[in-house]
N, C-alpha and C positions, 0 to 999 in steps of 0.2 A: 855744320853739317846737320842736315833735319834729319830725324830719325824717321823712319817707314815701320807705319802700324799694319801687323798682318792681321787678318780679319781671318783668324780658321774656320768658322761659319762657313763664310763665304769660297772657300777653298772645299770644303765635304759637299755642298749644293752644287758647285761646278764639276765636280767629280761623278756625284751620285747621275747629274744633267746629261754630263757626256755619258758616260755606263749606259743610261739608258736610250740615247739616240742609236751608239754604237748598237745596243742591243735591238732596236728596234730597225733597223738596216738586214741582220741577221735573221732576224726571227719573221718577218711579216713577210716577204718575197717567202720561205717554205709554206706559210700557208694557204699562199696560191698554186704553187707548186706542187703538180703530180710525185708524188716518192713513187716509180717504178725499180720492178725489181727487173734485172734480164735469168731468162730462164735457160739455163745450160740443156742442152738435147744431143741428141744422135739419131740420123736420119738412118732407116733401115732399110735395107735390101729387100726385096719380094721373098727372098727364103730364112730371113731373120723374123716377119712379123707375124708374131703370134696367129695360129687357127683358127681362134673366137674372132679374131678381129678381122679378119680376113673374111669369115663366115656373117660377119655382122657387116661389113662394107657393103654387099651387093643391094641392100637396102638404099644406102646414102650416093652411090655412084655419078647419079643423074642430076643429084645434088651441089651447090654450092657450097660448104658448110664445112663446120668445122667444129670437130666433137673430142671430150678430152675421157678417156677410159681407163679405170682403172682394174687390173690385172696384176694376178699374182704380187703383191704390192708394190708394184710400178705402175708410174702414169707413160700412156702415151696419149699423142695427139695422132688425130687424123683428120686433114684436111681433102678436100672433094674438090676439082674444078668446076664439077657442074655440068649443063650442056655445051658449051663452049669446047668446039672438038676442031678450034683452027689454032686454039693455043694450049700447052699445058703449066705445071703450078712451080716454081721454086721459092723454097723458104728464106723468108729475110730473117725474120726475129719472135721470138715470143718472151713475151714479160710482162706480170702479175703487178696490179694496181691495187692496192686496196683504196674501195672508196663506202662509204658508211658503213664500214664494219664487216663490206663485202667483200673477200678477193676475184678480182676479175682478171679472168687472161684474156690479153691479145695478141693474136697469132696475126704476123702480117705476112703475104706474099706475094709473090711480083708472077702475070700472066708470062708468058717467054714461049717463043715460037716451042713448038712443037716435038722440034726434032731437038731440044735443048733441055728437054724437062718432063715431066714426070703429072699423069691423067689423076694422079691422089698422091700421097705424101704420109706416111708415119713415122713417128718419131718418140723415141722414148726420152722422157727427161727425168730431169734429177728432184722433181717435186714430191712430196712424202702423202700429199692431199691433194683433191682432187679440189679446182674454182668453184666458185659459187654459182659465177657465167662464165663466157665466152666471147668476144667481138671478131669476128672474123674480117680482117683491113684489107684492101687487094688493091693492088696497081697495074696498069700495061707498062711494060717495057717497050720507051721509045726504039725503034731502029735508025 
């Protein structure tokens, strides 16, 4: 019977080899990878939303946009349709990116007939700061 010489050497190199493949499966896909956060909210009633904000809308009305304010320290969002008065706005999602050191929110929503939604949209969420920016994402809802 031949005896079998174990090389430990060769056993820590194929250890540390794999560690580090495994590791690098792991670690290089997040650094292409957006980290979004999702941003909890509560869409409000026309007799839930704040005064000032209500007072500061008829400015943005006619606008597309979407502007994040902060009030008595709560954040709300308030989203505008725009001139588009064959469709109005419902909210899909909002969630904060950070990207170079910036957090960015993007508020997405979907256009919807008219009689199904809503000519602006505000929303109070659970954020403690107000973003750096803003992207405002939009889609039609196919019929």
């Amino acid at each position: 019977m031949k005896k079998v010489k174990f090389n430990i050497k060769g056993v820590i190199y194929g250890v540390i080899l794999m560690a580090l493949i495994i590791g690098g499966f792991i670690v290089i896909p997040n650094m292409f990878m957006e980290q979004s956060k999702p941003v909890d909210y509560t869409i409000l009633q026309r007799e839930a939303i704040p005064e000032k904000i209500l007072d500061m809308m008829d400015k943005y009305v006619n606008e597309e946009r979407a502007l994040a304010v902060k009030l008595n320290n709560k954040i709300y969002v308030v989203v505008t349709r725009g001139n588009d008065k064959n469709h109005g706005i419902e909210m899909d999602k909002i969630d904060v990116v950070k990207q170079d050191d910036k957090n960015i929110m993007r508020v997405k929503v979907v256009y919807k007939d008219k009689e199904k939604s809503y000519p602006y949209i505000v929303v109070e969420t659970n954020l403690n700061e107000l973003p750096d920016s803003i992207e405002l994402n939009t889609s039609v809802e196919e019929n």
